[in-house]
C-alpha positions as CSV (number, residue, x, y, z in Angstrom):
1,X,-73.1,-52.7,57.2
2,X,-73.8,-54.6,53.8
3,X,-71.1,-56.6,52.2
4,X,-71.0,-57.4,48.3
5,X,-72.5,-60.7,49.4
6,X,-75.4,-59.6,51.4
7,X,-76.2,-57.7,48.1
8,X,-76.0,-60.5,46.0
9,X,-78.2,-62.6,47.8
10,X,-81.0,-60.0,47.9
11,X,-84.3,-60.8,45.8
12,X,-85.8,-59.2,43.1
13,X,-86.3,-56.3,42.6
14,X,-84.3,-55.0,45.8
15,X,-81.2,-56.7,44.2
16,X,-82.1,-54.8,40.8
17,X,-82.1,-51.8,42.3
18,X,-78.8,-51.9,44.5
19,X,-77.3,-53.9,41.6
20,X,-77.9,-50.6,40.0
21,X,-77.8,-48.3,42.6
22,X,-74.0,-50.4,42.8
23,X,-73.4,-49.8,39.2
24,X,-73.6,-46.0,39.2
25,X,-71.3,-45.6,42.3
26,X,-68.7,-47.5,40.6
27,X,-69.0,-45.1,37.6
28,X,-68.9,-42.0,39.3
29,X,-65.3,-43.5,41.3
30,X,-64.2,-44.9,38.1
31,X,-65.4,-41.0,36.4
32,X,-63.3,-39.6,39.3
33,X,-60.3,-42.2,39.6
34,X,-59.9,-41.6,35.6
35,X,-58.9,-38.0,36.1
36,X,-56.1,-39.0,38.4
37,X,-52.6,-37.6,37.9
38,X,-51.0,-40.4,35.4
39,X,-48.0,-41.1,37.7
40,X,-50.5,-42.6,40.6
41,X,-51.1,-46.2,40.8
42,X,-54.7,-46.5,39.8
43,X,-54.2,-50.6,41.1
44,X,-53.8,-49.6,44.3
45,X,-56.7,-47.5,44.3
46,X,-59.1,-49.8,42.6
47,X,-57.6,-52.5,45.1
48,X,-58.6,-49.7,48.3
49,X,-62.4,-49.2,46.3
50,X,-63.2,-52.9,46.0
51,X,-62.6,-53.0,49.9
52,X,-65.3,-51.0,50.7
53,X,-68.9,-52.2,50.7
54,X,-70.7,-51.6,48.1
55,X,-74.3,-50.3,50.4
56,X,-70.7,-47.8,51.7
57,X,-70.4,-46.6,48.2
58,X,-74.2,-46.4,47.1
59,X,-74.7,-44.5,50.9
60,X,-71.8,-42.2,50.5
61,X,-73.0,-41.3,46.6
62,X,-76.3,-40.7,47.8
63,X,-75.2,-38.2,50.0
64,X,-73.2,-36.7,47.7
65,X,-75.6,-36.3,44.7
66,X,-78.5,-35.0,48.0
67,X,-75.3,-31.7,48.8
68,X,-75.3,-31.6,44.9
69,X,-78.9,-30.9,44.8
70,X,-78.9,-29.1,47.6
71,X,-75.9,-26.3,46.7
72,X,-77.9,-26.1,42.6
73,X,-80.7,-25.0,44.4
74,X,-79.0,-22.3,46.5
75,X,-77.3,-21.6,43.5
76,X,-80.6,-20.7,41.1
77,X,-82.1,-19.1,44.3
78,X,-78.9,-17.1,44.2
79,X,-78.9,-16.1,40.4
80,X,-82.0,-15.1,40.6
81,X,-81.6,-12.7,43.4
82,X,-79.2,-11.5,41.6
83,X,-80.9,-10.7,38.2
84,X,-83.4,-9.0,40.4
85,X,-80.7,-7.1,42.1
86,X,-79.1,-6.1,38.6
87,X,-82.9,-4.6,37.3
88,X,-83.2,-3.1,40.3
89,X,-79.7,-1.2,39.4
90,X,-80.6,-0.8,36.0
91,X,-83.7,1.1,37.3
92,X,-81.9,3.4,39.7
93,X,-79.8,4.1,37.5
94,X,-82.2,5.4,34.3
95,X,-83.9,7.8,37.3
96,X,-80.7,9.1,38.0
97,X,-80.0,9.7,34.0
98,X,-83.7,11.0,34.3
99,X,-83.1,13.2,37.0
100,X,-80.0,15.2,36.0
């Protein structure tokens, strides 16, 4: 596993890009640390975050944000069953109107 230093002494464009990659996992634990209940000791939990390797935190956010895309897509598939399933109602529904 990576360490903070084996990042740093990356070249180039592979340093830009974990650099980066780096950069937006700290935001989203810093996003989610924010909304912590105001008695916790955010210090202790910054102290536990900056132990973990960064590549742990860009691995574990890319994993993350690949269920998130995963779960949007069922979720559109899903919504648009269901408007299909709601028109389908609406149509049984004007034959029974029809009918009587």
């Amino acid at each position: 596993m990576a360490t903070w230093e084996d990042v740093d002494s990356e070249s180039g464009s592979e340093k830009e890009e974990a650099e980066e990659e780096a950069n937006v996992a700290v935001g989203l634990v810093a996003t989610v640390t924010s909304g912590a209940e105001p008695d916790s000791d955010s210090e202790d939990e910054n102290e536990v975050y900056a132990k973990i390797p960064k590549e742990e935190l860009v691995g574990s956010l890319k994993e993350l944000l690949t269920h998130f895309e995963i779960r949007t897509n069922e979720l559109i598939d899903l919504k648009e069953k269901y408007i299909v399933l709601i028109k389908q109602q609406e149509s049984i529904l004007l034959d029974l109107k029809d009918s009587e």
